[in-house]
C-alpha positions in Angstrom: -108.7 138.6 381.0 -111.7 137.4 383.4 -112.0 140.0 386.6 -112.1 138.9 390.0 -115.6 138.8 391.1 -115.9 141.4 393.6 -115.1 144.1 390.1 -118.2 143.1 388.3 -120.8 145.9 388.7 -123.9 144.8 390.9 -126.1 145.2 387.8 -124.8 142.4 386.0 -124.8 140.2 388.7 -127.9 138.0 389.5 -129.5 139.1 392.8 -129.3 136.0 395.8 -131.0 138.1 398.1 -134.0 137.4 397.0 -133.5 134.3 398.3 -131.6 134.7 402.0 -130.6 138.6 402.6 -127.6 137.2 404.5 -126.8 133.8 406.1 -128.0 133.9 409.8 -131.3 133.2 407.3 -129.7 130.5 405.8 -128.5 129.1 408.4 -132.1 129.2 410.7 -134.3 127.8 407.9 -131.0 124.8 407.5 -131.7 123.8 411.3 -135.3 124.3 411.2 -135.4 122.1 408.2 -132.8 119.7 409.8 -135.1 119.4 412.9 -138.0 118.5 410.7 -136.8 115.8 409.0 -135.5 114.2 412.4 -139.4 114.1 412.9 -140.4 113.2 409.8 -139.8 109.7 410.6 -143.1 109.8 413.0 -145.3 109.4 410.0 -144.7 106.0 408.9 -147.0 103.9 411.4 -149.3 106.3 411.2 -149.8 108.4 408.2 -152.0 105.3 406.4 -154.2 105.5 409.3 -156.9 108.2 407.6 -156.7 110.2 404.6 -156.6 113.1 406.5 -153.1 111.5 408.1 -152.0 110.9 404.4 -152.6 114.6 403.3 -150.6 115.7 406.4 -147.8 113.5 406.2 -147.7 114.6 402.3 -148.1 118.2 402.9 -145.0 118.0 405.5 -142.9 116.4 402.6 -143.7 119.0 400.3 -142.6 121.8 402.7 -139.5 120.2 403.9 -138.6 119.8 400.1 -139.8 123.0 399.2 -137.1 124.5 401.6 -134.3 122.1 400.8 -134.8 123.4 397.0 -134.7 127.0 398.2 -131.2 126.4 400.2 -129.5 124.9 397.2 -130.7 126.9 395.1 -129.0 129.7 397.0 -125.6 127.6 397.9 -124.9 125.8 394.2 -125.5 129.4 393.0 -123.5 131.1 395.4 -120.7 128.2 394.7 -121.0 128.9 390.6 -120.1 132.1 390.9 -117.2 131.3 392.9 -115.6 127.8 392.8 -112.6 129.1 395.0 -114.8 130.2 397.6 -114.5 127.3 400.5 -117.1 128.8 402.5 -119.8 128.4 399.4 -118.5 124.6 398.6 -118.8 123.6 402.6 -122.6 125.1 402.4 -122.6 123.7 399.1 -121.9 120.5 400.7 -124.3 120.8 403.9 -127.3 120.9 402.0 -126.3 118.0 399.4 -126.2 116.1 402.7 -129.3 117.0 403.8 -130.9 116.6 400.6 -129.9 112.8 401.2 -130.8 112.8 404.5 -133.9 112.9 403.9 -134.1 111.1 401.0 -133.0 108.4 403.4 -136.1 109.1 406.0 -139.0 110.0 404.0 -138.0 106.6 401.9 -140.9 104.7 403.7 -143.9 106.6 401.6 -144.2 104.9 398.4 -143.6 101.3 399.3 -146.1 101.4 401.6 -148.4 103.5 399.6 -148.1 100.3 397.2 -148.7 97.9 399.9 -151.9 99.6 400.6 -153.3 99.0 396.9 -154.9 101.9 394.7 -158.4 101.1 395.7 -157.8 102.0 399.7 -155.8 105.1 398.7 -159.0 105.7 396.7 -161.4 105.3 399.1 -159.5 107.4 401.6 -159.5 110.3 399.0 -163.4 110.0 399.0 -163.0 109.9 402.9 -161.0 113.0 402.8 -161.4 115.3 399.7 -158.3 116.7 400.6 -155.9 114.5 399.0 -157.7 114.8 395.8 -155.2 117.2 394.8 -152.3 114.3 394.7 -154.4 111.9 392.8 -152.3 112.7 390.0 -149.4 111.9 392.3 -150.6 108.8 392.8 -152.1 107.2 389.6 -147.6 107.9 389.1 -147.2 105.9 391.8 -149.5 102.6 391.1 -148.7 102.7 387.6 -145.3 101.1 388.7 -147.4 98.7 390.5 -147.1 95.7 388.5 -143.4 96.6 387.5 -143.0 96.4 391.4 -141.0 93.5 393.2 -141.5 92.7 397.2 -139.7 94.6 399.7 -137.0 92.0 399.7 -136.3 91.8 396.0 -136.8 95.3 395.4 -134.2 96.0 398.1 -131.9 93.0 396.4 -132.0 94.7 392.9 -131.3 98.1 393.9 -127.8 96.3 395.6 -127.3 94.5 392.3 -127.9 97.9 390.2 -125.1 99.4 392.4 -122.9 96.6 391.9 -123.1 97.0 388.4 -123.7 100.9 388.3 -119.7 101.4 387.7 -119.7 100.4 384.0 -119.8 103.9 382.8 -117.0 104.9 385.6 -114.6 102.5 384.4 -115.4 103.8 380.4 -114.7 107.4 381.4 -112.0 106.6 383.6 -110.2 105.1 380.4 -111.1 107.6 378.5 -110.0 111.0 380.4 -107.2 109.6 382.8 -105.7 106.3 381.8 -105.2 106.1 378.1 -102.3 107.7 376.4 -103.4 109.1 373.0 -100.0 110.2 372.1 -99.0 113.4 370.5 -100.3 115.3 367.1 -98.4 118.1 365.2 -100.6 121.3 365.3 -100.9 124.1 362.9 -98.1 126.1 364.1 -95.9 123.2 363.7 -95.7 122.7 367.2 -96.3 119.0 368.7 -98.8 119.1 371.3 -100.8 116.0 373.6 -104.2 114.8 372.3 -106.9 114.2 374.8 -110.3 113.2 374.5 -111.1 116.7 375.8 -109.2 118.4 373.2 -109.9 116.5 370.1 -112.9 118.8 369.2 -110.5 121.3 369.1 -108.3 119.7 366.5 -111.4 118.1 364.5 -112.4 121.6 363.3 -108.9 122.9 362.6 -108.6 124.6 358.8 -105.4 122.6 358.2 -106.9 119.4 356.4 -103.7 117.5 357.9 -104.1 118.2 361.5 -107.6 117.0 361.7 -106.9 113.8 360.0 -104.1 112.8 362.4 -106.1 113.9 365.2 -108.9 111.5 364.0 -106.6 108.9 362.9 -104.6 109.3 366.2 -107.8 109.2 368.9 -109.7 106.8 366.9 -106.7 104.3 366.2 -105.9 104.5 370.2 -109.5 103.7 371.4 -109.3 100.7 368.8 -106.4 99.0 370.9 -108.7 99.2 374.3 -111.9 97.8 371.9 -112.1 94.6 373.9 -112.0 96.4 377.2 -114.8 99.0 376.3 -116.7 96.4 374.6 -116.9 94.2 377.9 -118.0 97.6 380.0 -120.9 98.3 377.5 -121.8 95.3 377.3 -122.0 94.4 381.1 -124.5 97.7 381.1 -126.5 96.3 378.2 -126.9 92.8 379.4 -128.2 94.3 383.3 -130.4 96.5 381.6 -132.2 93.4 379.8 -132.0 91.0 382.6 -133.5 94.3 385.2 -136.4 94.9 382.8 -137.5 91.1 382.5 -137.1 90.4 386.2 -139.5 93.9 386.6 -142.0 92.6 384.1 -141.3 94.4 380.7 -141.3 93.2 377.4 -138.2 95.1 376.5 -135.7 97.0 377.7 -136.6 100.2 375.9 -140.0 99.6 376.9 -138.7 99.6 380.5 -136.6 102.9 379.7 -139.4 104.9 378.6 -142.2 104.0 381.1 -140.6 106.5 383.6 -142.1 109.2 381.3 -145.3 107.4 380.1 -143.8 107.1 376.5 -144.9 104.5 374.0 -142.4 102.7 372.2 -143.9 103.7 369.2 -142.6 107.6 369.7 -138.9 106.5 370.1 -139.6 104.0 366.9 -141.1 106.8 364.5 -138.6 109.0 365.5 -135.9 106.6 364.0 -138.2 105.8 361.0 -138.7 109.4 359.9 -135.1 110.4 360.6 -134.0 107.1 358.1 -136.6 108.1 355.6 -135.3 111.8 355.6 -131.5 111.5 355.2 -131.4 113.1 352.0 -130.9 116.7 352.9 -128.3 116.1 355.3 -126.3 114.1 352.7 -127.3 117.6 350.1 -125.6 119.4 353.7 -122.4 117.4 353.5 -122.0 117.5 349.5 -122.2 121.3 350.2 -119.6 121.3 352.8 -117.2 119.3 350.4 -117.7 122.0 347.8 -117.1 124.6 350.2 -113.8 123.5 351.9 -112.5 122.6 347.4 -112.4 118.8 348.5 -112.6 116.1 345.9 -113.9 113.9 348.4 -115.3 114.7 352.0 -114.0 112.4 354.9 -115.5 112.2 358.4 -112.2 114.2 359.8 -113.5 117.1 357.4 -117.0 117.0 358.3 -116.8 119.2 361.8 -114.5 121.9 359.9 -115.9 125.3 359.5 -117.2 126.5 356.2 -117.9 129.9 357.4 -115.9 132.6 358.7 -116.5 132.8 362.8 -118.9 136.0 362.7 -117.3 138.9 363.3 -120.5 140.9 364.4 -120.6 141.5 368.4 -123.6 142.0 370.5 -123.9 144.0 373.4 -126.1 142.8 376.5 -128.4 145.7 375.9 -128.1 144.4 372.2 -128.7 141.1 373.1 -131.7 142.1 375.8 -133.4 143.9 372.9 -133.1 141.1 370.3 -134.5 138.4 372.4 -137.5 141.0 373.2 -138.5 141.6 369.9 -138.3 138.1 369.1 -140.3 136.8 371.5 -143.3 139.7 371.2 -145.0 137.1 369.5 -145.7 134.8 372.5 -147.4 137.7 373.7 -147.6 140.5 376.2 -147.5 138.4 379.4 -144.6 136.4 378.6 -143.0 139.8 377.8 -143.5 141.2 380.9 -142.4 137.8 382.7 -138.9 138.5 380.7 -138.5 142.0 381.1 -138.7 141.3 385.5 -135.9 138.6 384.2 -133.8 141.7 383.2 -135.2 144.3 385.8 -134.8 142.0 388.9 -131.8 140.7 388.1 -132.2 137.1 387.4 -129.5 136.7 385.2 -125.7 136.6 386.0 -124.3 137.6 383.0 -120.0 137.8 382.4 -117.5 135.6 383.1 -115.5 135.9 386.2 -112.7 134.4 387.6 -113.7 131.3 389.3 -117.0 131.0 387.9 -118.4 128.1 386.5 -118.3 127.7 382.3 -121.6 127.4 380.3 -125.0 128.2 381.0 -127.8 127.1 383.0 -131.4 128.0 384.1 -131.9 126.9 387.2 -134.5 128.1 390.2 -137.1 126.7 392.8 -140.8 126.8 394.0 -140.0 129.4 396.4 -137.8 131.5 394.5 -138.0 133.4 390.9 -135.8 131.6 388.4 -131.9 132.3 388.2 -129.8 132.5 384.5 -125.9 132.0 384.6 -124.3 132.9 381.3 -120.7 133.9 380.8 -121.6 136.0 377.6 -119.1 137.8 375.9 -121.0 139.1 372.9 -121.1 136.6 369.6 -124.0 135.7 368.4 -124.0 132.2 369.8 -124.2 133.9 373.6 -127.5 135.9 372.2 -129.1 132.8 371.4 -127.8 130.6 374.6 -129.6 134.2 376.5 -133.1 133.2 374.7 -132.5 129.7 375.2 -132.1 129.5 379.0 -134.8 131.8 379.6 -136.6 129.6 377.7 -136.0 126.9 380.4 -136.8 130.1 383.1 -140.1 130.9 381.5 -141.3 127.6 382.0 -140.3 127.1 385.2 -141.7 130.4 385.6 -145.5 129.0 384.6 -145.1 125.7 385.9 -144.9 127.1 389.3 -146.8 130.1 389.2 -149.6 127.8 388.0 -149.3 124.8 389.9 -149.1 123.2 393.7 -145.7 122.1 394.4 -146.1 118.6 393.5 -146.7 119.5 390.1 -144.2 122.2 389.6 -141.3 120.6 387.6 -141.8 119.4 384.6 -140.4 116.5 383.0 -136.9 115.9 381.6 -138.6 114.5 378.5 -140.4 118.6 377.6 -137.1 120.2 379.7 -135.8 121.4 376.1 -138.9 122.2 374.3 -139.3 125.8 375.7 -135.5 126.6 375.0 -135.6 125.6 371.7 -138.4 127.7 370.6 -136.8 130.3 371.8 -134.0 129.8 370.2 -135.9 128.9 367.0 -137.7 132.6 366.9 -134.9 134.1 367.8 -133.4 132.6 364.5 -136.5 133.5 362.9 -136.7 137.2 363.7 -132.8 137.6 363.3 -132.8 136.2 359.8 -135.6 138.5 358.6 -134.0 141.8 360.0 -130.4 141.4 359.8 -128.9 143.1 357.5 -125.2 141.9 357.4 -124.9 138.6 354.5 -122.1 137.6 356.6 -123.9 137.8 360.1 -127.1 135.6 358.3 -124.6 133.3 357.1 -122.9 132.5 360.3 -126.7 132.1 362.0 -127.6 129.8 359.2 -124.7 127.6 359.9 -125.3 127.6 363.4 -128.8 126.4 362.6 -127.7 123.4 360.6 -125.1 122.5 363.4 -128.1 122.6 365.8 -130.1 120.0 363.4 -127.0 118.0 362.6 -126.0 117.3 365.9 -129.5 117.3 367.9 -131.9 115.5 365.6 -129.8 113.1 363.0 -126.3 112.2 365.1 -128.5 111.7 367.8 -131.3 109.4 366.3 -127.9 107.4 364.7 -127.2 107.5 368.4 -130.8 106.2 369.6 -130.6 103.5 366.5 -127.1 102.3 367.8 -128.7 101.5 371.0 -131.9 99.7 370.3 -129.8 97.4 367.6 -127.6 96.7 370.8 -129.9 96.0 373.2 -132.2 94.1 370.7 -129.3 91.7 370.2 -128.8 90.6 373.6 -132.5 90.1 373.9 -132.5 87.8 371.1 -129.6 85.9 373.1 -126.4 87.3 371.0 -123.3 88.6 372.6 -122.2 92.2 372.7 -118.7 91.3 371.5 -116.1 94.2 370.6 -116.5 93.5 366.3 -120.4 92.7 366.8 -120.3 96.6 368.1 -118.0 98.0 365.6 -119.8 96.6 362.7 -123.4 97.9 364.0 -121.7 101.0 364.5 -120.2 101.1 361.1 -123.1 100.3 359.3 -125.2 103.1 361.2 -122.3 105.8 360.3 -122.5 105.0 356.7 -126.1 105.1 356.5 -126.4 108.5 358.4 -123.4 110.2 356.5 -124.3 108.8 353.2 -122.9 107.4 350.1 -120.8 111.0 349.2 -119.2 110.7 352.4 -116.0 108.7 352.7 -116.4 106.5 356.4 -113.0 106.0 357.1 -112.9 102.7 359.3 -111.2 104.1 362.8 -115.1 105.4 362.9 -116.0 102.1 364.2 -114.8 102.6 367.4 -116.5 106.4 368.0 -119.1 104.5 370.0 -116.6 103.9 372.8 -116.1 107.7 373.5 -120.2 108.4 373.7 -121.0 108.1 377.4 -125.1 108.5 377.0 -124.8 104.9 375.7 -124.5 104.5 379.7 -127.6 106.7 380.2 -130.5 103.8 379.4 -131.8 105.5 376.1 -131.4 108.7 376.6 -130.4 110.5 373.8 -133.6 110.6 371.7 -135.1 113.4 374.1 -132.6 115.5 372.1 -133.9 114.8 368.9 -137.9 114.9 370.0 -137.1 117.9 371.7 -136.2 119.9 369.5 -138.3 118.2 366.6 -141.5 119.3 368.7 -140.0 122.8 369.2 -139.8 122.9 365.3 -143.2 121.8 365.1 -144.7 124.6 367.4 -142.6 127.3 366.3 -144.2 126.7 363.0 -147.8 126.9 364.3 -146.6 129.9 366.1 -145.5 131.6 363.2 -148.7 130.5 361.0 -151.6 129.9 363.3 -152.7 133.0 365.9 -154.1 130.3 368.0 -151.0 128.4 368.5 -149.3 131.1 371.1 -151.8 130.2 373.6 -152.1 126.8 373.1 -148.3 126.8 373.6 -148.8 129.5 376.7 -151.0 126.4 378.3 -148.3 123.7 377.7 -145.8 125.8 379.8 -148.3 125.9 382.6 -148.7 122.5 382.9 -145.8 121.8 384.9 -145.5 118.1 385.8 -150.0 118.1 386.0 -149.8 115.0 383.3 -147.5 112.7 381.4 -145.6 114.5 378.8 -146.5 113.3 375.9 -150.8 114.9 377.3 -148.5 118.5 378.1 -147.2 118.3 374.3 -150.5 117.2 372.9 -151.9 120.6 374.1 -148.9 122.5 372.1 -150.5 120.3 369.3 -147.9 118.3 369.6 -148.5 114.4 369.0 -145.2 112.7 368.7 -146.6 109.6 367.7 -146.9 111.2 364.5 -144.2 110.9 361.6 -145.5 114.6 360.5 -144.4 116.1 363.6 -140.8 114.9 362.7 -141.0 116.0 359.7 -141.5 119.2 360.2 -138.2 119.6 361.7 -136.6 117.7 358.7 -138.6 120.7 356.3 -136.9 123.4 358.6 -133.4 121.8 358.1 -134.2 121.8 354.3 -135.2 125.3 354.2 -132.6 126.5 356.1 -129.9 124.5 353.9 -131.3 126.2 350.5 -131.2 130.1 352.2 -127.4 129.2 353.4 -126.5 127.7 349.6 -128.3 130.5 348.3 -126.3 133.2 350.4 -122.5 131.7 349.9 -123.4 130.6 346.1 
């Protein structure tokens, strides 16, 4: 049973008052800051007037945002910790405002940074030296230059793009609130309501019957509201083709990934090396068929466990020492960065009642980064401990290592640095663990990882092109033109071995990133470039630092120039590959260990 906050021991608790010692602080830098932006508003007729103007006017952004970041940092923490707290949501709630606020007033700076043109910003840069330091910033800025519309149209899309931003509402509306999936029979016998939510509960269930209704059941529902979801997705399809023509792109994926600089030809290669790869994960599924004594393997069987949950419990201390030893091979410094993780009490680390679920890393420029785990010992909470301090190490070196404007990296890189973690946590685990049982389970959880970040997501990424390419070609998005792409996809991504029972057709109405404008391949190129450097790491002494220097770059270059110095190109099919070795590798120790 979770205790009540105030009976977790200080220790374990991550310390806030690093941040504000109390909140007459808070509450002083929160006018200051509201005062400030009141002003802010004084620098649009002027701050084009000379580069030294410019630099101020830039400067004064960075530090109002600087200390809007270091307020929530402190209130959605505060509030995490204690959702019941209404004090922490209304402060909670102040700064979000704020945080829009001036979103509002400083909204002036880039349109009219375009209307001045990339040559006058340049000369004013030789005028005043000053501002070199944001010519990064700005080679960002006029690359949307030709993808920019006048003030007037610009202004008329963005109203448009909230007319039609609702698409995904009215898909997870239907799906959480307003459709009825009916009742299953559970393993005790008992009849209980399906959800959405709860179907993943029921899809892994030993009893072979349970999770066959419960797929039949969900998936037979969703297929009597096809026409309904097919219309939504559609309607966010079709305004993400006509958006990217009106803004000049040849595609809309081409559109999608110039936020992060990405060539088509990454998001492509990942899909071709994935397809050319299948075989292992097919060899994955034969095993799990032989494993659960199935004469054939369904997609309701695929999810269930073949191993026994491990029974092997980790301490914290346990857990502390593990991801230490693991990570010695990044070196001494990173070491030491962790071990003030543990000693200043980053990390936030049992469940309590009315703290949030999960884990994040999260932190600012002007505070250290902050850990919230709700860790309760398996093996599973050891490695979600490496992987967020993954995320906290390199938001550690991105800011240590950088001026503000470059201090956050890109979502594109966000899950390299946790996922290497991860990965030589694995690594060091699996060569000095002595249980069979304890390597099985971590093998298992491995292949989960690979199965669900790399191939179901690149089926997702291909379900989504083959979409969109359609209504570029002038087709229709109807509701059997999406089951049948769907369909096809499954089949080709399970395999022949694998029996694709026909309610799959109509999974794709229960994925909401096909709302999300192509972003589920930064799962599977995440985590593929991980493999990839963990690998050099591992083999090459030269590859720690080389890795050490990605982490510093912070948001200094595109992503794809950050990775490149990791030795990361992920234009290349090798660099997939890798990944698709590791999931073969780890598939023949796990057959070998439960033969």
């Amino acid at each position: 049973m979770e205790k009540p906050r105030n009976e977790i021991e200080e220790q374990y608790k991550w310390d806030l008052r690093t941040v504000y010692q109390n909140e007459n602080e808070l509450m002083n830098d929160f006018e200051t800051t509201k005062a400030k932006i009141r002003k802010f508003k004084n620098h649009e007729n002027i701050f084009l007037n000379s580069g030294e103007n410019l630099y101020n006017c830039l400067q004064e952004e960075n530090n109002i945002d600087m200390i809007l970041e270091k307020m929530w940092v402190f209130t959605s923490h505060r509030y995490d910790t204690d959702i019941t707290n209404n004090i922490n949501q209304t402060w909670k709630d102040k700064v979000y405002n704020l945080y829009e606020e001036f979103s509002k007033v400083s909204s002036f700076i880039i349109p009219k940074l375009l209307e001045k043109g990339y040559e006058n910003i340049q000369k004013m840069i030789k005028d005043y030296p000053n501002l070199q330091e944001y010519n990064f910033a700005f080679e960002e800025v006029f690359r949307y230059e030709k993808h920019t519309l006048s003030e007037n149209e610009e202004k008329l899309i963005a109203n448009l793009g909230k007319a039609f931003s609702n698409t995904s509402e009215i898909a997870e509306m239907l799906s959480y609130s307003d459709i009825d999936f009916g009742e299953i029979t559970d393993e005790s016998g008992q009849k209980v309501k399906l959800t959405d939510t709860n179907y993943s509960n029921y899809i892994i269930s030993k009893n072979r019957s349970v999770r066959q209704e419960a797929f039949k059941r969900l998936f037979t529902t969703y297929g009597k509201f096809n026409n309904t979801f097919a219309l939504a997705l559609a309607a966010d399809i079709e305004k993400r083709v006509s958006f990217s023509k009106v803004k000049k792109f040849n595609t809309c994926l081409e559109s999608a990934l110039f936020s992060d600089n990405v060539p088509v030809k990454v998001y492509e290669n990942l899909i071709d090396t994935v397809s050319n790869n299948l075989t292992p994960l097919f060899d994955y599924y034969e095993l799990k068929r032989e494993m659960l004594s199935l004469d054939e393997i369904h997609l309701y069987d695929v999810y269930t466990p073949v191993t026994k949950e491990g029974n092997k419990k980790y301490s914290f201390p346990e857990a502390k020492k593990l991801v230490l030893e693991s990570l010695k091979v990044l070196g001494e410094d990173y070491i030491n960065i962790l071990n003030k993780a543990f000693d200043e009490r980053w990390i936030d680390i049992y469940p309590n009642k009315g703290k949030k679920g999960g884990a994040y890393s999260g932190g600012a420029y002007l505070t250290n980064p902050f850990v919230l785990l709700n860790y309760i010992g398996d093996y599973h909470d050891v490695s979600t401990l490496a992987h967020e301090l993954g995320h906290s190490l390199h938001t550690y070196y991105s800011k240590e290592n950088n001026p503000y404007q470059y201090s956050s990296y890109s979502i594109f890189v966000a899950e390299v640095a946790s996922q290497v973690n991860e990965l030589l946590l694995a690594d060091y685990m699996l060569k000095h663990e002595t249980s069979k049982e304890a390597k099985i389970n971590i093998l298992n959880q491995l292949l989960d990882l690979f199965k669900s970040s790399i191939y179901r997501q690149t089926m997702f990424a291909e379900f989504e092109k083959q979409i969109s390419e359609e209504v570029e070609k002038g087709g229709i998005l109807t509701a059997d033109n999406l089951n049948n792409i769907y369909y096809n996809l499954v089949k080709k991504y399970f395999g022949d071995k694998v029996i694709a029972d026909e309610e799959i057709k109509y999974e794709w109405q229960r994925i909401p990133h096909f709302y999300y404008n192509f972003y589920v391949y930064k799962y599977s190129t995440g985590l593929a470039a991980a493999c990839y450097i963990v690998k050099n790491i591992l083999t090459d002494k030269s590859a720690k630092e080389k890795y050490l220097s990605f982490l510093k770059t912070g948001g200094s270059m595109c992503p794809l120039e950050e990775l490149q110095i990791a030795g990361v190109d992920l234009t290349d099919p090798n660099v997939i590959k890798v990944a698709m070795d590791m999931f073969r590798e780890y598939l023949a120790e796990f057959k070998s260990l439960v033969s």
